[in-house]
CHARMM internal coordinates of N, CA and C (Angstrom, degrees):
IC EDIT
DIST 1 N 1 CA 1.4455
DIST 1 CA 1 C 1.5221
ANGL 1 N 1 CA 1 C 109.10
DIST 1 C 2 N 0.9966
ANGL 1 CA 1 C 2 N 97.84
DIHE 1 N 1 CA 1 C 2 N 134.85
DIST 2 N 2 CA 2.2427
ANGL 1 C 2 N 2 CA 112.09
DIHE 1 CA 1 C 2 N 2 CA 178.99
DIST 2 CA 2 C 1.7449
ANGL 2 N 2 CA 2 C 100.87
DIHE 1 C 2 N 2 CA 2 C -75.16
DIST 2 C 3 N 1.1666
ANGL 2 CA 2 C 3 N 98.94
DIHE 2 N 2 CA 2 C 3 N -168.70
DIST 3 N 3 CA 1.2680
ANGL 2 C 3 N 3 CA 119.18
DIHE 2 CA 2 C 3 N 3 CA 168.01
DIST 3 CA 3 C 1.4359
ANGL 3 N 3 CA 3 C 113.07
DIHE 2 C 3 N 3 CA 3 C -106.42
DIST 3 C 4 N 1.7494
ANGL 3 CA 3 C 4 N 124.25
DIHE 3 N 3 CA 3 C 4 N 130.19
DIST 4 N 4 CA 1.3126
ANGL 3 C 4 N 4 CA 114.52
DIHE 3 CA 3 C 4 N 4 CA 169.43
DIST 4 CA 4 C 1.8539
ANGL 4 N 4 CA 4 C 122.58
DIHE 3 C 4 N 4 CA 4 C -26.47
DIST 4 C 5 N 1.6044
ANGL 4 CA 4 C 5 N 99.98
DIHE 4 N 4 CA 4 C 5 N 165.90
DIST 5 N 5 CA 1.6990
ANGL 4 C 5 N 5 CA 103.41
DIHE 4 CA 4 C 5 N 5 CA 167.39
DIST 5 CA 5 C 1.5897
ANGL 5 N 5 CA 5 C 100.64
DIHE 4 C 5 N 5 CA 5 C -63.73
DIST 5 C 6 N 1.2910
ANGL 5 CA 5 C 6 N 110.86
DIHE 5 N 5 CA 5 C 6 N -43.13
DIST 6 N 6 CA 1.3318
ANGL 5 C 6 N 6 CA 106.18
DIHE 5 CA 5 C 6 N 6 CA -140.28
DIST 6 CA 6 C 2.0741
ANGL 6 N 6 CA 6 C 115.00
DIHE 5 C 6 N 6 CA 6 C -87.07
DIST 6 C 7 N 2.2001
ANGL 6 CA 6 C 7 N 83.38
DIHE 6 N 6 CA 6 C 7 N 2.21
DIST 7 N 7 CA 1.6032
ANGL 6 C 7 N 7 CA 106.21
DIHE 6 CA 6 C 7 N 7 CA 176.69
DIST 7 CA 7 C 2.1355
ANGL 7 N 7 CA 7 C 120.41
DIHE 6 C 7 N 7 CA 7 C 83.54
DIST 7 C 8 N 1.3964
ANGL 7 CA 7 C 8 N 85.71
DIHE 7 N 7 CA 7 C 8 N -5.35
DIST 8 N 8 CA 1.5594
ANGL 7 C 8 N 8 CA 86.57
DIHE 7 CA 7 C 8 N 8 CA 139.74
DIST 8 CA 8 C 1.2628
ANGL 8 N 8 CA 8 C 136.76
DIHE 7 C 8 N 8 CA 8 C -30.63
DIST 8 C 9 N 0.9230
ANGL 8 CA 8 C 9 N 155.52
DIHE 8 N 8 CA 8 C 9 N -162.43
DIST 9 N 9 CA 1.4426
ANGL 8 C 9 N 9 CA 163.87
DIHE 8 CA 8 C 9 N 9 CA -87.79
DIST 9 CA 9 C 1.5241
ANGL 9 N 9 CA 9 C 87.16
DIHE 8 C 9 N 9 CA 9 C 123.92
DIST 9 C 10 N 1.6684
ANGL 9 CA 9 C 10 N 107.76
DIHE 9 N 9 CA 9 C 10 N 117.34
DIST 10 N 10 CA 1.4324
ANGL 9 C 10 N 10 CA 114.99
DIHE 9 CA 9 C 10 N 10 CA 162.29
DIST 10 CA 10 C 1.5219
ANGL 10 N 10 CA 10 C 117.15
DIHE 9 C 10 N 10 CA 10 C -117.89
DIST 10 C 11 N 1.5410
ANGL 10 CA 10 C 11 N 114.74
DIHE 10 N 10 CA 10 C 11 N 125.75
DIST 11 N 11 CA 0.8611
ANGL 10 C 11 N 11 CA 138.21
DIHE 10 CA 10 C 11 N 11 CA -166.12
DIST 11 CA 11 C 1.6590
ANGL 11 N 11 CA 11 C 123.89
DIHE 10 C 11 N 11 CA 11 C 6.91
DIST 11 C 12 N 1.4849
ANGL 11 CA 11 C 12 N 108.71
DIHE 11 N 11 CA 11 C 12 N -50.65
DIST 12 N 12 CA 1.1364
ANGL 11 C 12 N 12 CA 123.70
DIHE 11 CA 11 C 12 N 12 CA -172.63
DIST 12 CA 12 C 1.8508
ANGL 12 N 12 CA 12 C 111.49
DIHE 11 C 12 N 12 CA 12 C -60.58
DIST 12 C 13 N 1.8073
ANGL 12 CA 12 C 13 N 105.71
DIHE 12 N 12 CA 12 C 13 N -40.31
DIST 13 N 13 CA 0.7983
ANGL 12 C 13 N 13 CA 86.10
DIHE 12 CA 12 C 13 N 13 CA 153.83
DIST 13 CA 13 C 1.1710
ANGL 13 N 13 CA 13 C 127.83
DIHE 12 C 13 N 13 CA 13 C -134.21
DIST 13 C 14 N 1.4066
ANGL 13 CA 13 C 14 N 129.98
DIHE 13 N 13 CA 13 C 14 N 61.07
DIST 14 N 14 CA 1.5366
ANGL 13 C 14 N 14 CA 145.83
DIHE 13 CA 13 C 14 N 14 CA 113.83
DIST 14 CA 14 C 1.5982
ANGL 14 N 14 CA 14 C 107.67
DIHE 13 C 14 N 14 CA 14 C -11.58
DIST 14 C 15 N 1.5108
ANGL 14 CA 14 C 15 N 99.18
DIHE 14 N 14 CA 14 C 15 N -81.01
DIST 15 N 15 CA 1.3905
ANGL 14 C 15 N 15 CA 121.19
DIHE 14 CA 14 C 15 N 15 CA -168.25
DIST 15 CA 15 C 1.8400
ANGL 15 N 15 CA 15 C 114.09
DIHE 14 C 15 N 15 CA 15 C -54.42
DIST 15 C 16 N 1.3415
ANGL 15 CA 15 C 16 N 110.36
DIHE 15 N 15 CA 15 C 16 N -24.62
DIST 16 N 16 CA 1.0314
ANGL 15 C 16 N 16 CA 132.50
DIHE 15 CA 15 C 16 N 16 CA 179.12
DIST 16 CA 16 C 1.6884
ANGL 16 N 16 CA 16 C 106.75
DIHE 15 C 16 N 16 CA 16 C -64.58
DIST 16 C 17 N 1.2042
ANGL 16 CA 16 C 17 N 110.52
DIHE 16 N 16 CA 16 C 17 N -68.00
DIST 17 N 17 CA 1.3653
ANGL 16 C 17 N 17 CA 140.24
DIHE 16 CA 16 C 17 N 17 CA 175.97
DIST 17 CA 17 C 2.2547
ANGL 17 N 17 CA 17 C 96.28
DIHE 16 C 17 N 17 CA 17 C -46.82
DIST 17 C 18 N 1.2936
ANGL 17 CA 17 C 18 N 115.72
DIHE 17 N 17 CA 17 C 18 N -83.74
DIST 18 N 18 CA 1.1991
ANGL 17 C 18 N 18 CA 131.00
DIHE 17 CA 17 C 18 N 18 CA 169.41
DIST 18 CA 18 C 1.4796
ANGL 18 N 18 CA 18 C 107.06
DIHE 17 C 18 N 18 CA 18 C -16.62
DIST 18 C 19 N 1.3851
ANGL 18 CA 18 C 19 N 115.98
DIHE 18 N 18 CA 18 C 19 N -60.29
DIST 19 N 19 CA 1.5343
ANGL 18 C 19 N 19 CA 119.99
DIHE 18 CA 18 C 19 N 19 CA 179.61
DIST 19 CA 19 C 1.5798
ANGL 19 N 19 CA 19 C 117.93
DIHE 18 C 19 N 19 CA 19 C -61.44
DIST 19 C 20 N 1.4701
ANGL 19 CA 19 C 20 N 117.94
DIHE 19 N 19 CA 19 C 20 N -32.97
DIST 20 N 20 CA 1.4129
ANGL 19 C 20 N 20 CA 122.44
DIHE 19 CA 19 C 20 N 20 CA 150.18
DIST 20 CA 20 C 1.0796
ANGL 20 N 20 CA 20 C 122.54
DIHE 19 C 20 N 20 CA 20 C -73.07
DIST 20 C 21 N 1.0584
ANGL 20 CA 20 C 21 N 129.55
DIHE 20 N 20 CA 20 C 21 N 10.25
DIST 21 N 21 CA 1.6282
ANGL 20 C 21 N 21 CA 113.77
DIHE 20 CA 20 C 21 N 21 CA -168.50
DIST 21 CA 21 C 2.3519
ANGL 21 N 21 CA 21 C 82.99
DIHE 20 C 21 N 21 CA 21 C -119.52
DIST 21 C 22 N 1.4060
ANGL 21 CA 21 C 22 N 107.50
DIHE 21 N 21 CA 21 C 22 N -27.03
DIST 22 N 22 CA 1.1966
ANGL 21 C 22 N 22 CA 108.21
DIHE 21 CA 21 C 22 N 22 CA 165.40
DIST 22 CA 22 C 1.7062
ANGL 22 N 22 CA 22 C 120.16
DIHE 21 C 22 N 22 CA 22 C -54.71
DIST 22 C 23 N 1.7468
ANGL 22 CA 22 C 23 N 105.49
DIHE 22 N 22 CA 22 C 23 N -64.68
DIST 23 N 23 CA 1.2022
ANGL 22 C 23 N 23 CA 116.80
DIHE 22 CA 22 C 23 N 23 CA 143.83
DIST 23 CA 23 C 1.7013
ANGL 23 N 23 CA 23 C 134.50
DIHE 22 C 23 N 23 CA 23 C 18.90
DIST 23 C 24 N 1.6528
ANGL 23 CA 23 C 24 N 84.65
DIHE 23 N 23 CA 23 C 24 N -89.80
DIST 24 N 24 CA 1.7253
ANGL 23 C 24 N 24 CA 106.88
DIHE 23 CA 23 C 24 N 24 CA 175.46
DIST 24 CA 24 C 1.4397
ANGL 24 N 24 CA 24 C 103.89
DIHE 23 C 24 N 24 CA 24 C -71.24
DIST 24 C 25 N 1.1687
ANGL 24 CA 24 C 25 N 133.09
DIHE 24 N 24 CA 24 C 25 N -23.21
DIST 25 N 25 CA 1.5177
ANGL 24 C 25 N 25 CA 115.84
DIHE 24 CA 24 C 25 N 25 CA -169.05
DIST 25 CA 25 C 1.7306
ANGL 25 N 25 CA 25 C 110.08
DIHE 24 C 25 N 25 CA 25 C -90.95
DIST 25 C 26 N 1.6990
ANGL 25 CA 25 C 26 N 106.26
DIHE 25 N 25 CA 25 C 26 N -9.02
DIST 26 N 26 CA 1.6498
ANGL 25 C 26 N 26 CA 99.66
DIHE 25 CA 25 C 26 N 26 CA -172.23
DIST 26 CA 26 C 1.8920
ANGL 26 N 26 CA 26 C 86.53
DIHE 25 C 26 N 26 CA 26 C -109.65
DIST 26 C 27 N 1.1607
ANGL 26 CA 26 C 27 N 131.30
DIHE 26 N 26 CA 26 C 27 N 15.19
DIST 27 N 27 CA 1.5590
ANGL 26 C 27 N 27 CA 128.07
DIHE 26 CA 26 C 27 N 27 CA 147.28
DIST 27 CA 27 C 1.8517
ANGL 27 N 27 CA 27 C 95.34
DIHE 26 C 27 N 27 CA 27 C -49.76
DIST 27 C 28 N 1.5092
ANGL 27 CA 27 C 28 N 83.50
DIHE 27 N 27 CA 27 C 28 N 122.69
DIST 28 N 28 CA 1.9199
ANGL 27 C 28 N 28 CA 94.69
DIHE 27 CA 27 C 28 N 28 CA 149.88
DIST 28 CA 28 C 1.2581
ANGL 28 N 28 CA 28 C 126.11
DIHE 27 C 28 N 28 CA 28 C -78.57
DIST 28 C 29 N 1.6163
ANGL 28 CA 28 C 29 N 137.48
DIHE 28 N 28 CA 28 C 29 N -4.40
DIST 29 N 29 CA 0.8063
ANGL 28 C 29 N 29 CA 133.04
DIHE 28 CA 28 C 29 N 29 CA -163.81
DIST 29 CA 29 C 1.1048
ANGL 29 N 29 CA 29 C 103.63
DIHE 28 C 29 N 29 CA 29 C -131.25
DIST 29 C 30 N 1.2757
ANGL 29 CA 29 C 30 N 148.20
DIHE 29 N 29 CA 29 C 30 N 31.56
DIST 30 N 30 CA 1.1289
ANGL 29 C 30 N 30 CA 176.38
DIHE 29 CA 29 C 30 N 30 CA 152.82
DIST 30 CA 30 C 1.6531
ANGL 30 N 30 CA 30 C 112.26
DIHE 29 C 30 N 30 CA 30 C -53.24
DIST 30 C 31 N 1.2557
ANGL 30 CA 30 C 31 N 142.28
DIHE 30 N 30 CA 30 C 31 N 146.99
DIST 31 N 31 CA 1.0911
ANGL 30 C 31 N 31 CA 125.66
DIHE 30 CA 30 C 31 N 31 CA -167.22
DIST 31 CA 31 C 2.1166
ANGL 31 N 31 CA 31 C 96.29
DIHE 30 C 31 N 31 CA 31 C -124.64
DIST 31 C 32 N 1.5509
ANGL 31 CA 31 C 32 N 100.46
DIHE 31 N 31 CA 31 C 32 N 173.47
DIST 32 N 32 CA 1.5052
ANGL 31 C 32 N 32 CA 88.48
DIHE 31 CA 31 C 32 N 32 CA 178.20
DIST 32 CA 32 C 1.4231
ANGL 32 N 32 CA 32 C 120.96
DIHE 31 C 32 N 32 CA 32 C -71.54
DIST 32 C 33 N 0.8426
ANGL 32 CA 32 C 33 N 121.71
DIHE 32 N 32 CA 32 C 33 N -45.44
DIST 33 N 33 CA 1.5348
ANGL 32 C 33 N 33 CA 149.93
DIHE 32 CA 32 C 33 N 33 CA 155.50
DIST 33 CA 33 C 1.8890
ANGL 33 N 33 CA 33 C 109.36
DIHE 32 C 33 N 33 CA 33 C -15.95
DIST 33 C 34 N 1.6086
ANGL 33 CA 33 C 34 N 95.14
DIHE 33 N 33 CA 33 C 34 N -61.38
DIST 34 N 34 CA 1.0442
ANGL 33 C 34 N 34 CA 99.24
DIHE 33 CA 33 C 34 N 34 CA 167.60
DIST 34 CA 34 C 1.6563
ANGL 34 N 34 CA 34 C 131.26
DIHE 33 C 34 N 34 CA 34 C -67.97
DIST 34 C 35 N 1.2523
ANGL 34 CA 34 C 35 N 104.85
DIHE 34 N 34 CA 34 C 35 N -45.66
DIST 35 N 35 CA 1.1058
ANGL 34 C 35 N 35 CA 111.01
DIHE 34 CA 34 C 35 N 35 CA -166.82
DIST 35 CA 35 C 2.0016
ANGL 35 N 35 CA 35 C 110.57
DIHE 34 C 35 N 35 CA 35 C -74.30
DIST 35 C 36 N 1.3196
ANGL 35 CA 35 C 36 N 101.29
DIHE 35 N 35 CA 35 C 36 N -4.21
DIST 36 N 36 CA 1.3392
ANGL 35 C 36 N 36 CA 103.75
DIHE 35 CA 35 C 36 N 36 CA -171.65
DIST 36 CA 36 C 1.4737
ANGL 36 N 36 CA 36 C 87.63
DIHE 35 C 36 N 36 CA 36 C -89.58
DIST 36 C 37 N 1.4127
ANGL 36 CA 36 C 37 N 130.89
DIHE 36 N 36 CA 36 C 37 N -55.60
DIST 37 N 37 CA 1.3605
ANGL 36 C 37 N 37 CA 125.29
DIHE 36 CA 36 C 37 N 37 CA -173.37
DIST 37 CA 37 C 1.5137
ANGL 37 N 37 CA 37 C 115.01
DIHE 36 C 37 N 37 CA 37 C -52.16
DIST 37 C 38 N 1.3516
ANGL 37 CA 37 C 38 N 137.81
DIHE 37 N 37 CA 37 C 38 N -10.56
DIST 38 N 38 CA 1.2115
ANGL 37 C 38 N 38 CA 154.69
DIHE 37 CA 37 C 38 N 38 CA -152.60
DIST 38 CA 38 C 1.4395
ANGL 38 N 38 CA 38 C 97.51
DIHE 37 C 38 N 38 CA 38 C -105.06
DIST 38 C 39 N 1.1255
ANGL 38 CA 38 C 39 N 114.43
DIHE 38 N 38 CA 38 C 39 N -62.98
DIST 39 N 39 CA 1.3309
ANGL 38 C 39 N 39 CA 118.24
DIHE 38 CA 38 C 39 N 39 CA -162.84
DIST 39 CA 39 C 1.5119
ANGL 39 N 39 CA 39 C 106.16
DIHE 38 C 39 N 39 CA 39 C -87.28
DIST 39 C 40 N 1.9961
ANGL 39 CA 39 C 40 N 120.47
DIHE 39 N 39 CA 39 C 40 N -22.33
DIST 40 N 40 CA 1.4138
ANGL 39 C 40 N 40 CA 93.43
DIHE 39 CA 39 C 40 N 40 CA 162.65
DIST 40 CA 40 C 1.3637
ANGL 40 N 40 CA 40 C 124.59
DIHE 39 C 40 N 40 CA 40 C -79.73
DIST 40 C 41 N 1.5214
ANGL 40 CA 40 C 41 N 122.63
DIHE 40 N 40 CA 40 C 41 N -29.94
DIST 41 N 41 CA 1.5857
ANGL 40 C 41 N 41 CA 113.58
DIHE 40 CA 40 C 41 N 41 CA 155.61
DIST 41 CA 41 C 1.8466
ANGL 41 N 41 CA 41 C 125.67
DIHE 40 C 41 N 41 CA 41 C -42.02
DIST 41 C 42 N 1.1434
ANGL 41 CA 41 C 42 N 102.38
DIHE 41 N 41 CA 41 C 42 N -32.30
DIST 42 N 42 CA 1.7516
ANGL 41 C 42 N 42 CA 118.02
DIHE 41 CA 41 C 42 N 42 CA 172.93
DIST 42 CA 42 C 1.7956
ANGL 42 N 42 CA 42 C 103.40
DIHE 41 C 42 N 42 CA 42 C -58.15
DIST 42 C 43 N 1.4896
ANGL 42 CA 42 C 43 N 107.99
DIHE 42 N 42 CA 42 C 43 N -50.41
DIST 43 N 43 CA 1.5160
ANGL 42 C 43 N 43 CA 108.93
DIHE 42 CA 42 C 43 N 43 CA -165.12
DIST 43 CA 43 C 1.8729
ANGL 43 N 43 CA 43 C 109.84
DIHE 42 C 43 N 43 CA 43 C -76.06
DIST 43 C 44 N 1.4510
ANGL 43 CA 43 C 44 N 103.10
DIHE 43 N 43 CA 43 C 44 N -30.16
DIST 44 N 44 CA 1.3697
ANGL 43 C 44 N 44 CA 127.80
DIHE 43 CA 43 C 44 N 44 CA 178.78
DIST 44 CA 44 C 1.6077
ANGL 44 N 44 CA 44 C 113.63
DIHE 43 C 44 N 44 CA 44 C -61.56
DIST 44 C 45 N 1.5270
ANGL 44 CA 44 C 45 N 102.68
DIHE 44 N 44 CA 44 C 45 N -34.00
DIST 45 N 45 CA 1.3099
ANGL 44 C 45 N 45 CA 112.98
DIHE 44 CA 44 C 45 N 45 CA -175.30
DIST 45 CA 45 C 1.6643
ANGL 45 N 45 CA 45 C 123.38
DIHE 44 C 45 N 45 CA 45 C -92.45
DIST 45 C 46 N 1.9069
ANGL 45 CA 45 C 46 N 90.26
DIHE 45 N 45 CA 45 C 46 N -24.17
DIST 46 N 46 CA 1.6695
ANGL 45 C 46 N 46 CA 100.64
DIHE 45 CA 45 C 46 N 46 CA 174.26
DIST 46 CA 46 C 1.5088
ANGL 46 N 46 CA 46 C 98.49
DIHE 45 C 46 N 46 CA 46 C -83.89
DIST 46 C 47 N 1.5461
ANGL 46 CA 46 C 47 N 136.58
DIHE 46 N 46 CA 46 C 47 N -32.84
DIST 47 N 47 CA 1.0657
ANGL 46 C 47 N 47 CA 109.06
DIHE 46 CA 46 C 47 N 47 CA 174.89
DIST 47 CA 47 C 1.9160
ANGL 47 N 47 CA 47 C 139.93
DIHE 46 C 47 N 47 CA 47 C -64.63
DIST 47 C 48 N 1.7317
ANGL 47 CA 47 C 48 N 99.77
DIHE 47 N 47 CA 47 C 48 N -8.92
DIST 48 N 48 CA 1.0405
ANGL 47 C 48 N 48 CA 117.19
DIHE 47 CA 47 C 48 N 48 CA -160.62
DIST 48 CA 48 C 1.5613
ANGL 48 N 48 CA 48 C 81.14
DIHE 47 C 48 N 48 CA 48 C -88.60
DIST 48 C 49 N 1.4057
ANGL 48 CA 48 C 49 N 128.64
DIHE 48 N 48 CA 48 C 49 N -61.26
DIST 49 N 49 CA 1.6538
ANGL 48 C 49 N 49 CA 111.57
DIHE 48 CA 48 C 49 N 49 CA 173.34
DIST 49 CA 49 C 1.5572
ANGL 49 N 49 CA 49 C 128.91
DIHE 48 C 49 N 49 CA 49 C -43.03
DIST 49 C 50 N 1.7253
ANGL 49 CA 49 C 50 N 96.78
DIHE 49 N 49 CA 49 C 50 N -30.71
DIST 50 N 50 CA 1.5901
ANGL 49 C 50 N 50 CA 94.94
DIHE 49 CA 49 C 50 N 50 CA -176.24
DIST 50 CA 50 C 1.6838
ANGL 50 N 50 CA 50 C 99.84
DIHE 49 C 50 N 50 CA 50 C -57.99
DIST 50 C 51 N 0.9197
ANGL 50 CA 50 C 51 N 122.54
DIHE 50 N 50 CA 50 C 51 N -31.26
DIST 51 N 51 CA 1.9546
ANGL 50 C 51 N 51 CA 137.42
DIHE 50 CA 50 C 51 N 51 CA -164.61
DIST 51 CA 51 C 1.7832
ANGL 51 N 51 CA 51 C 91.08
DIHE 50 C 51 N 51 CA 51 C -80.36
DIST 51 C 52 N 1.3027
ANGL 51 CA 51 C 52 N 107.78
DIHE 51 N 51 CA 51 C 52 N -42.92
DIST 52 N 52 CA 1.6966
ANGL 51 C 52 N 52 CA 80.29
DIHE 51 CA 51 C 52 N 52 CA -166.27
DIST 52 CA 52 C 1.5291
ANGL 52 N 52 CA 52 C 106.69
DIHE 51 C 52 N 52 CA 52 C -78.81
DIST 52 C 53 N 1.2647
ANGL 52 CA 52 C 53 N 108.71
DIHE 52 N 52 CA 52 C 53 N -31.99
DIST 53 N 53 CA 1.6349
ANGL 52 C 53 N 53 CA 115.18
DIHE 52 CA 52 C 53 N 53 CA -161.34
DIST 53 CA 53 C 1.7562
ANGL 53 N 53 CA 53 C 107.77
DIHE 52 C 53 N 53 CA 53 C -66.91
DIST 53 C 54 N 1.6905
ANGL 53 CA 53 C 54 N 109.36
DIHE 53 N 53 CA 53 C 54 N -23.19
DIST 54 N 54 CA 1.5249
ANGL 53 C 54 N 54 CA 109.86
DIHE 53 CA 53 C 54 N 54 CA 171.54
DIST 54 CA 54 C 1.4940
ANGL 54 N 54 CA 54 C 98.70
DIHE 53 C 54 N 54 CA 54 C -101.80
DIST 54 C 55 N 1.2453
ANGL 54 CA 54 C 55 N 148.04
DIHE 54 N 54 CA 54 C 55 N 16.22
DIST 55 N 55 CA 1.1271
ANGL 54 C 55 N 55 CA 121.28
DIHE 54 CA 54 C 55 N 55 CA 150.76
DIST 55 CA 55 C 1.7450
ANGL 55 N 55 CA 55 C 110.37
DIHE 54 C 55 N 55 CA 55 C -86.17
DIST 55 C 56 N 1.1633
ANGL 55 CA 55 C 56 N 110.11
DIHE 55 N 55 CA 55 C 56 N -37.22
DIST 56 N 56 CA 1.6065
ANGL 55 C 56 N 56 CA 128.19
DIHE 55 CA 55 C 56 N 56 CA 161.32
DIST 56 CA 56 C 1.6314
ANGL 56 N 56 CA 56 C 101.75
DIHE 55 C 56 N 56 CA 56 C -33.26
DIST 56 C 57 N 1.0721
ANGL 56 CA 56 C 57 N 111.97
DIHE 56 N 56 CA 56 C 57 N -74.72
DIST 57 N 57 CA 1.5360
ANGL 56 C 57 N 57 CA 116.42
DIHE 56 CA 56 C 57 N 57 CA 170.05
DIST 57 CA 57 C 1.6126
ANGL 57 N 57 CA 57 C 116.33
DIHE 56 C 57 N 57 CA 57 C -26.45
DIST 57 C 58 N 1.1225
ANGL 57 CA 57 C 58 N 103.87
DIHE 57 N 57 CA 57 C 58 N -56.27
DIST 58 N 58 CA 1.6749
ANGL 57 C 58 N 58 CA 98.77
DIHE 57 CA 57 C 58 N 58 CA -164.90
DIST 58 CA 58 C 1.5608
ANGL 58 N 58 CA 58 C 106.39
DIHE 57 C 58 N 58 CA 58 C -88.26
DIST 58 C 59 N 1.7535
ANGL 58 CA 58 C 59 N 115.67
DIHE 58 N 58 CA 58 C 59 N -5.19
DIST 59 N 59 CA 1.1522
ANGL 58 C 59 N 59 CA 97.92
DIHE 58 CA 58 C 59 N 59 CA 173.57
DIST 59 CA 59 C 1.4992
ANGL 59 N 59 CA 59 C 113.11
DIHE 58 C 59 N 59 CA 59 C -100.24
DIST 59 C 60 N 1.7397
ANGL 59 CA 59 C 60 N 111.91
DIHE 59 N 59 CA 59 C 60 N 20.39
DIST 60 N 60 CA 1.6964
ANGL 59 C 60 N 60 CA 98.68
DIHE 59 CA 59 C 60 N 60 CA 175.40
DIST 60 CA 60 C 1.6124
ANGL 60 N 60 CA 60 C 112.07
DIHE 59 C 60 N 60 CA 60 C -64.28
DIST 60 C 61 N 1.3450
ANGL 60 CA 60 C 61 N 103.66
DIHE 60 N 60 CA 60 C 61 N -165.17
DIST 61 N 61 CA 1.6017
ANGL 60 C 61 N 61 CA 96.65
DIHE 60 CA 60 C 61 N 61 CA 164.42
DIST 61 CA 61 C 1.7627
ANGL 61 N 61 CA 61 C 91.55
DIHE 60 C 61 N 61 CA 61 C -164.06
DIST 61 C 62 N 1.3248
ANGL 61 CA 61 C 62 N 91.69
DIHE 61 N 61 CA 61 C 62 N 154.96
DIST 62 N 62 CA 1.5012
ANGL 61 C 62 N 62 CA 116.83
DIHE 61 CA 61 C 62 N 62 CA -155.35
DIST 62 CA 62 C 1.4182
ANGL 62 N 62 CA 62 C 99.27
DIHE 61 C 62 N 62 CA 62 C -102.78
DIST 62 C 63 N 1.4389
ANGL 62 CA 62 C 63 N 131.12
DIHE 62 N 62 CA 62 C 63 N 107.64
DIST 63 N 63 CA 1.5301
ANGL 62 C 63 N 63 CA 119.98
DIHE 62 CA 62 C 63 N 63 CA 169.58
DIST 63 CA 63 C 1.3538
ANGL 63 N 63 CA 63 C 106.84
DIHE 62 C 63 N 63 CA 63 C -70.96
DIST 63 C 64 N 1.5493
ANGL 63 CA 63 C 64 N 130.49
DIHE 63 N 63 CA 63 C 64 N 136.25
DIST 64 N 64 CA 1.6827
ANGL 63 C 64 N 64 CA 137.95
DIHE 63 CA 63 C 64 N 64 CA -177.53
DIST 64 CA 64 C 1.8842
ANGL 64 N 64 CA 64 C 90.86
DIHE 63 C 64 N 64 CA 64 C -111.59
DIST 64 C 65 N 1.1757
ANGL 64 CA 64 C 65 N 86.86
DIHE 64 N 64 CA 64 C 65 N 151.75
DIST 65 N 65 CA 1.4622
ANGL 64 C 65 N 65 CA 119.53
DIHE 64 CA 64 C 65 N 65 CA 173.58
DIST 65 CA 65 C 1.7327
ANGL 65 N 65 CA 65 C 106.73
DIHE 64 C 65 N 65 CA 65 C -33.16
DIST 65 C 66 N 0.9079
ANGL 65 CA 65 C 66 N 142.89
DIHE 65 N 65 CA 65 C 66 N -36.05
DIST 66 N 66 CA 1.0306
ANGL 65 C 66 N 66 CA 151.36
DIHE 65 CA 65 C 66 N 66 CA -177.81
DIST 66 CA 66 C 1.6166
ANGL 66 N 66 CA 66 C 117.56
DIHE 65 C 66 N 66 CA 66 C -87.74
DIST 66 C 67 N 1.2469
ANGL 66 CA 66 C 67 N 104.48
DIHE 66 N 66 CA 66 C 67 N -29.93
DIST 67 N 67 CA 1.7942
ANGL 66 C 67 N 67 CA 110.20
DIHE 66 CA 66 C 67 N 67 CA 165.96
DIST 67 CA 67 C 1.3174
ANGL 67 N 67 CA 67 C 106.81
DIHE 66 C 67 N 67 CA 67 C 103.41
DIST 67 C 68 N 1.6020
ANGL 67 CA 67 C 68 N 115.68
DIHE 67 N 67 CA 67 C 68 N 28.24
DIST 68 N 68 CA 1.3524
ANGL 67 C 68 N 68 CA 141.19
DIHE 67 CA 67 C 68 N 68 CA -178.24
DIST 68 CA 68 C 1.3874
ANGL 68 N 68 CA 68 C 97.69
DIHE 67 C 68 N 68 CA 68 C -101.97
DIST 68 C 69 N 1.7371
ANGL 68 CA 68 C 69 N 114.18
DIHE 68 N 68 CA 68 C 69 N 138.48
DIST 69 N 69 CA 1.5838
ANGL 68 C 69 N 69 CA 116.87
DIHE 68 CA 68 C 69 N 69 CA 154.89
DIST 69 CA 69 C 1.4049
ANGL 69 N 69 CA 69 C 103.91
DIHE 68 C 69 N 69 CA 69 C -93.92
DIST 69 C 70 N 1.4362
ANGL 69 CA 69 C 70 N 89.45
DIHE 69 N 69 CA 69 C 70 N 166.90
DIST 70 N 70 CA 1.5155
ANGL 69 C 70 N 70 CA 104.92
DIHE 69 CA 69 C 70 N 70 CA 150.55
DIST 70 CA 70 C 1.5967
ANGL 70 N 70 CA 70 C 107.59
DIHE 69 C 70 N 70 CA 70 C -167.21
DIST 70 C 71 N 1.5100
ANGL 70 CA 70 C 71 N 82.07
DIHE 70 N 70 CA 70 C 71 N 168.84
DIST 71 N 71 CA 2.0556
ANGL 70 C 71 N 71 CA 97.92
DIHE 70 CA 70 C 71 N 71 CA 175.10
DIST 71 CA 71 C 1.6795
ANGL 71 N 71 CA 71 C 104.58
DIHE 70 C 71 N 71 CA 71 C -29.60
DIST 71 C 72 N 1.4901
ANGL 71 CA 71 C 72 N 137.70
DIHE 71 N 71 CA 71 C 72 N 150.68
DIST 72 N 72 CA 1.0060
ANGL 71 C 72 N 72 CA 122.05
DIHE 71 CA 71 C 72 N 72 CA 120.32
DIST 72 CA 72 C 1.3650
ANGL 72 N 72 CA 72 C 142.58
DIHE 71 C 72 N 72 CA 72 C -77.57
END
COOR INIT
IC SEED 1 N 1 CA 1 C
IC BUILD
C-alpha cells in the first residue's frame, strides 16, 4: 500500500505508526511530559483510522442474489 494523494498515512501504515507510538509509551524511561505528548498524537492518529476504516465500510459492496451490487 502507497501513501494517500493527499499524503496521509494509509491505513496499513497507520497501524504501523500506532504500534510505535505503543512502543514509546511502555519505555521506562520515558518522562511524563513525554509520554503525554505520545499518546495524544497516538489518540489523534487512532481517530484518523477510526475515519478511514468507516469510510472503508460504506464503500464495500454487497453482491444480492440476483448479481446486483450495492452500497453496504
Amino acid at each position: 500500500m502507497q501513501k494517500q494523494e493527499d499524503g496521509e498515512l494509509n491505513l496499513e501504515e497507520a497501524f504501523d505508526k500506532l504500534e510505535e507510538t505503543v512502543l514509546a509509551l511502555e519505555q521506562e524511561d520515558i518522562s511524563l511530559e513525554e509520554s503525554f505528548q505520545i499518546y495524544k498524537s497516538g489518540m489523534e492518529l487512532l481517530k484518523k483510522c477510526n475515519q478511514a476504516i468507516d469510510q472503508v465500510e460504506k464503500k464495500v459492496l454487497v453482491l444480492n442474489e440476483d448479481g446486483e451490487t450495492h452500497e453496504f
